[in-house]
C-alpha positions as CSV (number, residue, x, y, z in Angstrom):
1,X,-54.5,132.8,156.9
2,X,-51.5,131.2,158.7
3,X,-51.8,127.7,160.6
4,X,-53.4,127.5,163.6
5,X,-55.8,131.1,163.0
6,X,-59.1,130.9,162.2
7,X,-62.0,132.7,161.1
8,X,-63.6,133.2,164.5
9,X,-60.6,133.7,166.5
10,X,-59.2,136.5,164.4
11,X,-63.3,137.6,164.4
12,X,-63.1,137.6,168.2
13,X,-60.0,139.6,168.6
14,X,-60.9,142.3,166.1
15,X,-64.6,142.5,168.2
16,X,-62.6,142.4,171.5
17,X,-60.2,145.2,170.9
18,X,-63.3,147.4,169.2
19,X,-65.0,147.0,172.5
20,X,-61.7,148.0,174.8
21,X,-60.8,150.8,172.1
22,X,-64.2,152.3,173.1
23,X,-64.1,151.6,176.8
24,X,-60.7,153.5,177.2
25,X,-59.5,153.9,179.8
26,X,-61.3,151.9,181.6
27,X,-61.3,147.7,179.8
28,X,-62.7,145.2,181.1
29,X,-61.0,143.1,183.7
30,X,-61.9,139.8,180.6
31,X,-60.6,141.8,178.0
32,X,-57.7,143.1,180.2
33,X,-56.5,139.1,181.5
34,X,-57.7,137.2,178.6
35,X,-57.3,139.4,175.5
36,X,-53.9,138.2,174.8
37,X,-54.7,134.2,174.9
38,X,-57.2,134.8,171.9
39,X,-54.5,136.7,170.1
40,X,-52.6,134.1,170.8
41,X,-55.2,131.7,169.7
42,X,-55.7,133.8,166.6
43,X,-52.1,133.4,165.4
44,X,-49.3,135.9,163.7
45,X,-52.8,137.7,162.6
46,X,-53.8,138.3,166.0
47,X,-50.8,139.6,167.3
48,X,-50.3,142.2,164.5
49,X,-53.1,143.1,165.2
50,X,-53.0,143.8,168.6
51,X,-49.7,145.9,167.9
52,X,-52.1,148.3,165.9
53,X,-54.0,148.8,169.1
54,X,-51.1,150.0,171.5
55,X,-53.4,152.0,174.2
56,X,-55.4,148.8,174.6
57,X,-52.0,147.2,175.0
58,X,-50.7,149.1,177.7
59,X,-54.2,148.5,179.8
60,X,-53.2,144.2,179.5
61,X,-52.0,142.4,182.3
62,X,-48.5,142.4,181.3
63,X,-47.7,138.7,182.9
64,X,-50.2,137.2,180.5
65,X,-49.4,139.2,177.3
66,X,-45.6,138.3,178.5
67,X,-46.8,134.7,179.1
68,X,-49.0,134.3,175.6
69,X,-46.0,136.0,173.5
70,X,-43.4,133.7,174.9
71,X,-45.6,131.1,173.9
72,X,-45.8,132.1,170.6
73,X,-42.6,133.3,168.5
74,X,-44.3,136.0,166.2
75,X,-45.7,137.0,169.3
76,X,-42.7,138.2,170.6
77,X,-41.7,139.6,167.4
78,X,-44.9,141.6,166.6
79,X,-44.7,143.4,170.2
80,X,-41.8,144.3,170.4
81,X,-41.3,145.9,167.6
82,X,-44.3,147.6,168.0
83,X,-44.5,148.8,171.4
84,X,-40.5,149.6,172.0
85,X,-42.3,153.0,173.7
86,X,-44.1,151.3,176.5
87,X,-42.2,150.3,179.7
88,X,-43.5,146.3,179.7
């Protein structure tokens, strides 16, 4: 695991994007604004694996996944070249 990823964050994304993957198309307004701070919180883990979960992606709120990548250089990295496809 890289710096600043743990356990439980990486734990709570990977239960997070189960529950929207199932809930598609409709996530859950938490999931939708706040998804992309744990990933953030999880670390490069977290955002790859949010880039393996690109319908749940395109349900964010783009300002905070924009907000969280920014904050995070892998984060940028990871999305975009993952999701090239989606109009963000």
């Amino acid at each position: 695991m890289s710096v600043g990823s743990t356990a439980f964050d990486l734990d709570l994304v990977r239960s997070l994007l189960s529950l929207a993957q199932r809930l598609l198309p409709d996530v859950p307004t938490y999931i939708r604004d706040y998804l992309s701070d744990h990933v953030r919180a999880a670390g490069p883990e977290g955002w790859e694996l949010l880039a393996q979960h690109l319908e749940v992606l395109a349900r964010l709120d783009p300002l905070a996944v924009s907000v969280d990548a920014v904050r995070t250089d892998f984060g940028v990295v990871f999305l975009y070249f993952s999701s090239n496809h989606l109009a963000i």
